[in-house]
C-alpha positions as a printed NumPy array, in Angstrom:
array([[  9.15 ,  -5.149, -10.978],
       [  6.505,  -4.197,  -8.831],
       [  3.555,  -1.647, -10.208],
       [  1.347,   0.537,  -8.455],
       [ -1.105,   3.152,  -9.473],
       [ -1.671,   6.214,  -7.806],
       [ -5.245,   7.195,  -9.538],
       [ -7.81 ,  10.28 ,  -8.69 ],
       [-11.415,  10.186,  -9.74 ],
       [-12.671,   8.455, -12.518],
       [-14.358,  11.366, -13.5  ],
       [-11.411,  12.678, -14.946],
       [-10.232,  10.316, -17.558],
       [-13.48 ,  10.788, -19.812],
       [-15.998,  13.741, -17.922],
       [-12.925,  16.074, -17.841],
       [-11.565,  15.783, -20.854],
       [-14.464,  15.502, -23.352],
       [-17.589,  17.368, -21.503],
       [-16.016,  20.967, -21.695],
       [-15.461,  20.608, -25.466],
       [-19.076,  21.395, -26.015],
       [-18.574,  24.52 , -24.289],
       [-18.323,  27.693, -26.466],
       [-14.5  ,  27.786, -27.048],
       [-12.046,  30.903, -27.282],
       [-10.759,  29.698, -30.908],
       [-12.489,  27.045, -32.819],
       [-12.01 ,  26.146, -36.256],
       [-15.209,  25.042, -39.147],
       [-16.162,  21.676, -40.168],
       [-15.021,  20.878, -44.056],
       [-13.295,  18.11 , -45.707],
       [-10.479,  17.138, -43.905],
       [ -7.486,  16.256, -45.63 ],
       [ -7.076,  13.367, -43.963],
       [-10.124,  11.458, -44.504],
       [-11.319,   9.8  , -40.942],
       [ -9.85 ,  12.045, -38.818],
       [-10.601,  14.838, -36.754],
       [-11.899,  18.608, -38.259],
       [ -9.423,  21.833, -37.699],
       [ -6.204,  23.472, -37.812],
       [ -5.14 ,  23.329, -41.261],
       [ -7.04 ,  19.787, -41.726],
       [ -9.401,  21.75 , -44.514],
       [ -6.197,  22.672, -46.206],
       [ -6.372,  21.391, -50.037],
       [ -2.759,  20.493, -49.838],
       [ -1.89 ,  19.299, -53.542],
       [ -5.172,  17.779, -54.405],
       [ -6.293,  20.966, -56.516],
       [ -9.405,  20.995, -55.331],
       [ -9.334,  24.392, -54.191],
       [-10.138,  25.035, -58.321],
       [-13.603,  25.372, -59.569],
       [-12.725,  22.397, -61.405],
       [-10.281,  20.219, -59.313],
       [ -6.427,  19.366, -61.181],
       [ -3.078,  18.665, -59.752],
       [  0.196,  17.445, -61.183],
       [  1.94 ,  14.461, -59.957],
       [  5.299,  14.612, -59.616],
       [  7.259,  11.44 , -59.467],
       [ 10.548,  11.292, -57.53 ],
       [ 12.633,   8.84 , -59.162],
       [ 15.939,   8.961, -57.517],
       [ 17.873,   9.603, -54.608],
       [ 19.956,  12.507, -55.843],
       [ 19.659,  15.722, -54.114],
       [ 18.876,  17.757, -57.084],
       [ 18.316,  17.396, -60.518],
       [ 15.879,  15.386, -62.821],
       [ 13.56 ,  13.051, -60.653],
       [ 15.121,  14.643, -57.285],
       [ 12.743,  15.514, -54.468],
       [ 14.121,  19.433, -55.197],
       [ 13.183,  19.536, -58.166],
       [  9.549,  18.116, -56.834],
       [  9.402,  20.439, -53.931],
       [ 10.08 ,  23.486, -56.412],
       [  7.342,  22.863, -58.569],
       [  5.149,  25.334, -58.508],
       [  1.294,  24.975, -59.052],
       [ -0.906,  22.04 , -57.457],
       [  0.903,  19.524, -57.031],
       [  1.046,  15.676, -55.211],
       [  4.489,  14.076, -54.925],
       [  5.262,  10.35 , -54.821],
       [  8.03 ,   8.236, -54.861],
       [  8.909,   5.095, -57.058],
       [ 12.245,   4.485, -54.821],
       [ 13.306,   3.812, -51.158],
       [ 16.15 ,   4.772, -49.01 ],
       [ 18.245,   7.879, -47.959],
       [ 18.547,  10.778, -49.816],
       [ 21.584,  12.355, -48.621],
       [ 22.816,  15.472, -47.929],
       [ 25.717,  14.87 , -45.889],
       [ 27.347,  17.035, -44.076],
       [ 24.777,  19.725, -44.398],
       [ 21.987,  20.241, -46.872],
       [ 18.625,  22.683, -47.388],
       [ 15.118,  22.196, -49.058],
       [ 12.545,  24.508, -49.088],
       [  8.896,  24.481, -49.504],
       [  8.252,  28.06 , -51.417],
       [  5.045,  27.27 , -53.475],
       [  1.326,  26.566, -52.193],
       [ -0.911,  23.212, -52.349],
       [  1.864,  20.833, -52.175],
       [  0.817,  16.984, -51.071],
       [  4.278,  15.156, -50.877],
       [  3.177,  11.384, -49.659],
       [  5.93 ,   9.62 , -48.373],
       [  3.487,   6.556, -47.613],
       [  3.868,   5.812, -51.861],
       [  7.648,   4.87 , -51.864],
       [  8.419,   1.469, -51.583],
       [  9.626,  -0.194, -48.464],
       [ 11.521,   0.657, -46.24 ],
       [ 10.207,   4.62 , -47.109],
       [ 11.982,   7.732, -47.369],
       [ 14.459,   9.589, -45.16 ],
       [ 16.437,  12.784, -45.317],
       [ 19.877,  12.525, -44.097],
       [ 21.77 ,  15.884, -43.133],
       [ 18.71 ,  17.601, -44.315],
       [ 16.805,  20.721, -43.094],
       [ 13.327,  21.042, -44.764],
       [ 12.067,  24.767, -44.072],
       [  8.644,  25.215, -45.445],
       [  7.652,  28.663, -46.111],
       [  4.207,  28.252, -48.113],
       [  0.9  ,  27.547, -47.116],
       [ -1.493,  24.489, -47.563],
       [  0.621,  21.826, -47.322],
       [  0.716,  18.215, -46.506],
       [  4.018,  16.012, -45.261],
       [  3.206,  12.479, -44.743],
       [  5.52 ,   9.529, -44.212],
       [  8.931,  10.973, -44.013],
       [ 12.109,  10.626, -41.959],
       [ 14.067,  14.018, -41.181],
       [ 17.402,  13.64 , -39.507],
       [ 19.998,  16.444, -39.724],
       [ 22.308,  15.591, -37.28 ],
       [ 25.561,  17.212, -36.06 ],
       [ 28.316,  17.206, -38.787],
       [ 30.051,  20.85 , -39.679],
       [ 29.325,  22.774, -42.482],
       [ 32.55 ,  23.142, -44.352],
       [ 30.985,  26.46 , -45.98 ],
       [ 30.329,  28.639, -43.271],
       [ 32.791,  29.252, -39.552],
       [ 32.273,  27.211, -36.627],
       [ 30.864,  30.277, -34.574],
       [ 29.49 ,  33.695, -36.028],
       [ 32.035,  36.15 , -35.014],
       [ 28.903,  39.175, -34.708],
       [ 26.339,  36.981, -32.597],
       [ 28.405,  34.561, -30.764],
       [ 26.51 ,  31.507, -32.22 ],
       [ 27.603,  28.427, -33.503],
       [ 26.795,  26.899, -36.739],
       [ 24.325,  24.364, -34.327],
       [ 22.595,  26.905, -33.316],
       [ 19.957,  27.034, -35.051],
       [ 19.934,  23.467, -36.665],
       [ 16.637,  21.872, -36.658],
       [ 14.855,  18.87 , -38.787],
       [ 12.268,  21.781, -39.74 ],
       [ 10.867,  24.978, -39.844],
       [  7.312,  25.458, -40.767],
       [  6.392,  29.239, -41.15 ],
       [  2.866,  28.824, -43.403],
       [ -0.379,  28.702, -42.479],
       [ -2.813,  25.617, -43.309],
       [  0.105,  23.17 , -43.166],
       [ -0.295,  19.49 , -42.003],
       [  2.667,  16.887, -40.791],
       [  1.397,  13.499, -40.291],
       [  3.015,  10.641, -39.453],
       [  6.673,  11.97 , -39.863],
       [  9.49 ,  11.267, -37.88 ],
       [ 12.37 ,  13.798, -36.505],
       [ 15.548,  13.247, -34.535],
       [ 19.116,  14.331, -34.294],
       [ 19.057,  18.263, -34.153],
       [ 20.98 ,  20.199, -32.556],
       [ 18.607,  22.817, -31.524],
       [ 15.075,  21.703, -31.631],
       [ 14.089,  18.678, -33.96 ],
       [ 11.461,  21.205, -35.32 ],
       [ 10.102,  24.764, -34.902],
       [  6.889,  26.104, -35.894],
       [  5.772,  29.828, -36.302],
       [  2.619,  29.163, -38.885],
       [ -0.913,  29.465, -38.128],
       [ -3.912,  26.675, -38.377],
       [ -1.371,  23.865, -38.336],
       [ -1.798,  19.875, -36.993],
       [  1.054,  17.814, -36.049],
       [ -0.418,  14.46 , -36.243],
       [  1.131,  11.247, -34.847],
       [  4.946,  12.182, -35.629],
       [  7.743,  10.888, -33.326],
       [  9.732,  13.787, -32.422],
       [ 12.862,  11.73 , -30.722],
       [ 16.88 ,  12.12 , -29.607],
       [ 17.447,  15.367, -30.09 ],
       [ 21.318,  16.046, -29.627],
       [ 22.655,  17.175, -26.48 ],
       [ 25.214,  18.538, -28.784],
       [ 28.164,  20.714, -26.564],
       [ 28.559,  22.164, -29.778],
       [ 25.771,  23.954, -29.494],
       [ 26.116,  27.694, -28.226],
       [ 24.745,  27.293, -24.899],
       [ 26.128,  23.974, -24.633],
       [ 23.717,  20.835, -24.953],
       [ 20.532,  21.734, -25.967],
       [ 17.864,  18.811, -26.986],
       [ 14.682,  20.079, -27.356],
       [ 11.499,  18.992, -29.019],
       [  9.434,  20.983, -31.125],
       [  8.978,  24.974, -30.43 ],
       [  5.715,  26.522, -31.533],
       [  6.916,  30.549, -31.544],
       [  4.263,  33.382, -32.182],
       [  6.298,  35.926, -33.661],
       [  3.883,  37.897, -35.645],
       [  0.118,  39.099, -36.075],
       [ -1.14 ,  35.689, -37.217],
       [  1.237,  33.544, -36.488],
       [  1.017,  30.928, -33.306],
       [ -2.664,  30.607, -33.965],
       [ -4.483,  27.546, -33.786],
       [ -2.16 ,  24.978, -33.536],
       [ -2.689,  21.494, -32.663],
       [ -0.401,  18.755, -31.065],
       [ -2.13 ,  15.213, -30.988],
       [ -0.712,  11.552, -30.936],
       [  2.847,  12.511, -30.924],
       [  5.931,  10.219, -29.274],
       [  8.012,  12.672, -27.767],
       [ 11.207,  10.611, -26.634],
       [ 14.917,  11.155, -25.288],
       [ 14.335,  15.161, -25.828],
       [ 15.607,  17.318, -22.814],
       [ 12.533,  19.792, -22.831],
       [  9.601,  21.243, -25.532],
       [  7.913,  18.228, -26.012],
       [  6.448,  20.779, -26.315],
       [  6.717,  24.34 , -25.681],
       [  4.678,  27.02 , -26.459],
       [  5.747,  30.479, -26.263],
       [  3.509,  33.786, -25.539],
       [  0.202,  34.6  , -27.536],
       [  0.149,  30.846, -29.411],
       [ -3.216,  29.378, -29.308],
       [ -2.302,  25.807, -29.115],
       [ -4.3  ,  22.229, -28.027],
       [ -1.527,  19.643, -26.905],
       [ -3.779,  16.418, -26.769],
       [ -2.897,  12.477, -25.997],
       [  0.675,  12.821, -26.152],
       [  3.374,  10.953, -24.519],
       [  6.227,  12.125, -23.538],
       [  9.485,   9.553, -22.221],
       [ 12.895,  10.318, -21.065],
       [ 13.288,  13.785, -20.791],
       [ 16.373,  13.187, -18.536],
       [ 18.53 ,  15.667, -19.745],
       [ 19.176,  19.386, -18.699],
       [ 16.357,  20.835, -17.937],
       [ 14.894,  17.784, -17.753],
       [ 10.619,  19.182, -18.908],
       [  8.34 ,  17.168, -20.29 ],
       [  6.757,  20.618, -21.859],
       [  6.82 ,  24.37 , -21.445],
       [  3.873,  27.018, -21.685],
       [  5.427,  30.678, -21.262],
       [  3.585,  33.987, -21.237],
       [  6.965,  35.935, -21.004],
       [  7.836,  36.804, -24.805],
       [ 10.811,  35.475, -26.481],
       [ 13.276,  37.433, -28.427],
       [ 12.548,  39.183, -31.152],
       [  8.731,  38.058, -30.176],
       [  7.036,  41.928, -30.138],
       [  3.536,  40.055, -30.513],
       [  3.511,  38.452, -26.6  ],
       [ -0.12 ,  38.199, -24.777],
       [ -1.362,  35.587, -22.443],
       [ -1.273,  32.056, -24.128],
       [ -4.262,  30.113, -24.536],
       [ -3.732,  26.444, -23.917],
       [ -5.654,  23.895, -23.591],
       [ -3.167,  20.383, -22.1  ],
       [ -5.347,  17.509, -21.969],
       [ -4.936,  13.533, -21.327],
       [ -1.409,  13.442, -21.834],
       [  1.602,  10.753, -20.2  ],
       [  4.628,  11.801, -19.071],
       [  7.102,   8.713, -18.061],
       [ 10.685,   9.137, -16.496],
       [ 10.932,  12.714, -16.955],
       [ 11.779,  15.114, -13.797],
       [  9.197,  17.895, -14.538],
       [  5.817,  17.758, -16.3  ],
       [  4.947,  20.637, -17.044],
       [  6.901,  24.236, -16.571],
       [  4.465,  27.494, -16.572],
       [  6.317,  30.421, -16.621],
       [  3.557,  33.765, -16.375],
       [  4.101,  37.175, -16.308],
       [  3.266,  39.939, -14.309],
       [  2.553,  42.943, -16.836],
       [  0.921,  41.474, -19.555],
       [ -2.315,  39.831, -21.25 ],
       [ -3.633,  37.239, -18.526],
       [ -3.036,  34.048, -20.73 ],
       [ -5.917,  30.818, -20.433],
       [ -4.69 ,  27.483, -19.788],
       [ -6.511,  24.38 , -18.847],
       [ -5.058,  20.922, -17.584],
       [ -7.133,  18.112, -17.804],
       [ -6.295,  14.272, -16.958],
       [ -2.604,  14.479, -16.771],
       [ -0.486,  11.015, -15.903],
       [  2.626,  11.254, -14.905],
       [  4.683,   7.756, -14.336],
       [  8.352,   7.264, -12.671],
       [ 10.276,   5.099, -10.942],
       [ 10.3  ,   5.129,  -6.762],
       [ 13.171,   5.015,  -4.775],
       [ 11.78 ,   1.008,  -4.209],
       [ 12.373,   0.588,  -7.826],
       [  8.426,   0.137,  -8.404],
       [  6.912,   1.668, -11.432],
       [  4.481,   3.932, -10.253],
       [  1.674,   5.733, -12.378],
       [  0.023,   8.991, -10.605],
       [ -3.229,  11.156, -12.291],
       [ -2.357,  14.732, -10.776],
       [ -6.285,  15.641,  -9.65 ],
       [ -4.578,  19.245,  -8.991],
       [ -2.2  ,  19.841, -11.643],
       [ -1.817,  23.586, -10.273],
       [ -0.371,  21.943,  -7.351],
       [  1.215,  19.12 ,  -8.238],
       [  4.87 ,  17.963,  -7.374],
       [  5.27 ,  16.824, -10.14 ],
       [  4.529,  20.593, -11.885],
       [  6.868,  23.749, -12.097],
       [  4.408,  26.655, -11.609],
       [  5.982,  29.849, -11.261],
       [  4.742,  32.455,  -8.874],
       [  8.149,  34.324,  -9.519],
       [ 10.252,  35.213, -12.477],
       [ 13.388,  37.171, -13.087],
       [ 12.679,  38.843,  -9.523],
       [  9.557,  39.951, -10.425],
       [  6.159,  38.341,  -8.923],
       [  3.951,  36.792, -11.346],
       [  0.757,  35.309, -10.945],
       [ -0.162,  32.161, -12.881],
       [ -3.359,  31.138, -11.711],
       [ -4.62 ,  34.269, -13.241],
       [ -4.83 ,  31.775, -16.412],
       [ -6.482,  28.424, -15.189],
       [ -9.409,  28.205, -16.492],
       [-11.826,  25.475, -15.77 ],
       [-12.795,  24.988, -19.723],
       [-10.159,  24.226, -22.371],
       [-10.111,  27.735, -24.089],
       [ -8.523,  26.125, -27.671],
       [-10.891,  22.984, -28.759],
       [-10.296,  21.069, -31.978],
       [-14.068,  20.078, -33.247],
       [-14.408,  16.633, -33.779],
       [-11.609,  15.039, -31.975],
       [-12.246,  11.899, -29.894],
       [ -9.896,  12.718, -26.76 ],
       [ -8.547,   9.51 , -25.513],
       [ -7.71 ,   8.829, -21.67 ],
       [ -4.157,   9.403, -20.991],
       [ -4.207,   5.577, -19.395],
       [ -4.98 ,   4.902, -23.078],
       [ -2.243,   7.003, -24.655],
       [  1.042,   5.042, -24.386],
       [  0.33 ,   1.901, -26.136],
       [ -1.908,   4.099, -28.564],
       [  0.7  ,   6.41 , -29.704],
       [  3.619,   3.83 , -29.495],
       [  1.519,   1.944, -32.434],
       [  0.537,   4.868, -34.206],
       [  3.202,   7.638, -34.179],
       [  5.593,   7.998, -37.123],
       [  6.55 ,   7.467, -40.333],
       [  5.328,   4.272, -41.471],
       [  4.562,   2.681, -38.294],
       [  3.592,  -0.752, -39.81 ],
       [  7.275,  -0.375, -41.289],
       [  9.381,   1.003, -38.976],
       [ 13.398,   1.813, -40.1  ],
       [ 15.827,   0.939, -37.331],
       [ 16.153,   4.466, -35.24 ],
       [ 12.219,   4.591, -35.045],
       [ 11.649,   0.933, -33.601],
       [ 14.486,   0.884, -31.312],
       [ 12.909,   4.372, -29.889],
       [  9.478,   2.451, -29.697],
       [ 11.457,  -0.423, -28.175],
       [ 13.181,   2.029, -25.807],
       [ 10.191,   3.995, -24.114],
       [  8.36 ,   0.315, -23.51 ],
       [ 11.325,  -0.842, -21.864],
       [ 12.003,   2.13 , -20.018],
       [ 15.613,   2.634, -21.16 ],
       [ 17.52 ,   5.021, -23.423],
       [ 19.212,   8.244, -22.839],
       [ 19.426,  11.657, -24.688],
       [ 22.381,  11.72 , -26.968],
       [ 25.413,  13.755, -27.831],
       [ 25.592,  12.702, -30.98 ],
       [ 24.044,  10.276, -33.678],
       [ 26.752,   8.62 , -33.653],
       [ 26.297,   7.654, -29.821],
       [ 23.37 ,   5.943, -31.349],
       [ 24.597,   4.092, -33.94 ],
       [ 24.376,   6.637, -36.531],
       [ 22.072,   6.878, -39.775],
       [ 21.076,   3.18 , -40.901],
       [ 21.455,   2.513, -44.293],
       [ 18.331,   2.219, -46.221],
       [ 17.773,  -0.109, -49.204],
       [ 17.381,   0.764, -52.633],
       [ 14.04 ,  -0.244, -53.99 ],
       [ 11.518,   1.123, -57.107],
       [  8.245,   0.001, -57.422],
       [  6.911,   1.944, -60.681],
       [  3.498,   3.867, -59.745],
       [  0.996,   3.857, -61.753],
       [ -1.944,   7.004, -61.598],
       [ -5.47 ,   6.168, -61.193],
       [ -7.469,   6.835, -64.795],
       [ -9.666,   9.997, -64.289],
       [ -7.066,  11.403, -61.288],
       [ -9.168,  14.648, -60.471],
       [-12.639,  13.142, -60.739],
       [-14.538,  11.583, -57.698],
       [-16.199,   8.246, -58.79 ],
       [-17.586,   7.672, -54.84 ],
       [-19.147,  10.888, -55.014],
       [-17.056,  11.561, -51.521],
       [-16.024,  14.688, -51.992],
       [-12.09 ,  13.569, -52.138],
       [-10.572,  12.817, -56.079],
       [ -9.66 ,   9.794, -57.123],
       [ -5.813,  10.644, -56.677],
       [ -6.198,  11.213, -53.251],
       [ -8.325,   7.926, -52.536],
       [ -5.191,   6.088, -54.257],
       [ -2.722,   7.866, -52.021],
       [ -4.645,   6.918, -49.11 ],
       [ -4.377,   3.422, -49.623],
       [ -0.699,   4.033, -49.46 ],
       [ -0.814,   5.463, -46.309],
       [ -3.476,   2.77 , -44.804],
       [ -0.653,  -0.187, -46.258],
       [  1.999,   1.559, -43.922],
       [  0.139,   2.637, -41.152]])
């Protein structure tokens, strides 16, 4: 197959996207120790997580999950509702299985759970919603997928609201502030693999992937990505979306609804085919129940978009807060009606084809380029902001769980978006449904002196072992 490239000015792979991040920003966050040592500074990343050193003398507990039972002794539950400092680790592999429909919830602060410990071939949750409710946390290394089976204790379709049971079925909900997710995989919602509504929170290099164009959904087949909702005072505020796979989703890869503060950098986005076929949404108009609307501030920079219809949807407002959004070195790839593979930087994203940018909503004239800004107005200090040329085969070896040991459903995605192929599914089942996952313990053994720092780096000697974990499987 033939390829052509369809580039603008050099200037805008590197010039555009790094030179206005030494401008003053609109919301910027300090410079601590991340929790994630190497990488970038901000939005959550000071978080303590389970480490304990948020205590004038650092301690933690670790927790070790010993089984795949769903609760019980040695059950991730009974890990997850711990309360007090705590990191969790695994000493088996495979699926821990909730089938048809099961819940966990994160209710209790400075929780590390490091899915990068457990033995090959890693963790996953199966039928599983994880809702995490508490602040500073860290999620590293897992597999969420729900899917669409009924729950056999509650009806089909709410007889007061008119919804089904799918509804409101994601992978996750994250509603606390200083949370991380790194390196974690989601697929096989029905509504949106996840949906955030905390404040200073980094999703890091997660594959986001297949959510289910379920007809069993209430407004018929849904599939979308991940929602980031500000729905309150503080929530929506600095959020970050970097080195994410965003695959076989029909739209919110992502979105971000009115008054979230939100940088959406280096991702790429494949296959988002379905109805309404958007790579990612921005909105100013305020979603239900959302009392807390205002312009959003946005900053979109060096992202790829490949066999999708529509980049980018910007839906504005005309009575409310003027939101600030800036696009920088977008690249949006597709297929001509020759059958080449063509590749197109959009020097004008504002104007673009290849962009939905309303100037009219619900009857009402709106006026959208009241927001572009020429700087990004949300910057995340520190971060190295790759040209989107560079971001497919960057984030294809990078993004989720354990991407130097990929299960089945994550390397056939990878496989899928280099091969241009796939399609958004009704089901798992269209897919091939959840693999099964072998067995395996390793016994872990804790460092001597866990809470003291023998390199004098500022991170304990627990951590330092769990990051050795996560550099075997990454």
């Amino acid at each position: 197959m033939e390829q052509t490239k369809r580039r603008g000015p050099a200037a805008i792979l590197i010039g555009l996207a790094l030179a206005p991040l030494a401008a003053a920003p609109d919301s910027t966050v300090g410079e601590p120790l991340p929790i994630i040592p190497g990488a970038y500074v901000g939005f959550g990343m000071d978080t303590p997580a389970g480490s304990g050193r948020h205590l004038d003398v650092p301690e933690t507990r670790v927790i070790k999950v010993t089984n795949l039972n769903t609760e019980g002794p040695g059950s991730l539950r009974e890990a997850l509702e711990a309360e007090g400092p705590r990191a969790v680790v695994f000493e088996v592999s495979g699926n821990i299985d909730f089938r048809p429909l099961g819940q966990l919830s994160i209710d209790h602060p400075y929780l590390t759970v490091a899915g990068q410990t457990a033995p090959s071939p890693g963790i996953t949750l199966v039928g599983c919603q994880l809702h995490v409710r508490a602040h500073d946390v860290l999620i590293q290394h897992v597999r969420i997928r729900v899917g669409d089976l009924r729950d056999p204790t509650r009806p089909e379709v709410d007889p007061k609201s008119g919804w089904s049971q799918w509804s409101e079925r994601d992978n996750m909900k994250v509603g606390g502030d200083r949370v991380v997710i790194d390196h974690c995989s989601f697929s096989w919602a029905t509504d949106e693999n996840v949906q955030s509504r905390g404040s200073e929170l980094t999703f890091r290099h997660c594959i986001f992937s297949e959510c289910l164009a379920s007809p069993r959904h209430h407004k018929g087949a849904h599939s979308k990505g991940l929602l980031v909702l500000k729905q309150g005072e503080g929530e929506g505020q600095n959020v970050v979306v970097v080195g994410n796979l965003f695959a076989h989703n029909a739209d919110r890869n992502p979105t971000a609804s009115a008054g979230v503060k939100i940088a959406i950098i280096n991702n790429m986005v494949y296959g988002a085919t379905g109805r309404p076929g958007i790579a990612m949404t921005l909105s100013n108009a305020p979603r239900r129940g959302n009392t807390h609307g205002g312009g959003a501030r946005a900053s979109v920079i060096g992202i790829h978009a490949d066999n999708t219809p529509c980049m980018i949807r910007f839906i504005a407002r005309k009575d409310e807060e003027v939101g600030r959004v800036f696009f920088g070195d977008l690249l949006y790839s597709f297929t001509d009606k020759e059958g080449n593979y063509v590749e197109e930087h959009l020097d004008d994203p504002w104007n673009a084809p290849h962009m939905k940018i309303f100037t009219e909503w619900v009857g009402q004239k709106v006026y959208p380029l009241r927001s572009k800004v020429d700087k990004p107005p949300v910057v995340v200090p520190g971060l190295t902001i790759r040209p989107a040329g560079e971001v497919r085969e960057w984030v294809l070896a990078n993004a989720g769980a354990r991407p130097a040991d990929r299960d089945p459903v994550d390397a056939r995605i990878v496989r899928e978006v280099r091969t241009r192929t796939g399609r958004i599914p009704a089901s798992q089942e269209d897919v091939g449904g959840w693999p099964e996952l072998a067995e395996n313990r390793r016994e872990l053994t804790v460092p001597d002196n866990p809470h003291g720092d023998n390199d004098g780096d500022g991170y304990t000697n627990l951590e330092e072992w769990l990051h050795g974990f996560a550099a075997e499987v990454e």
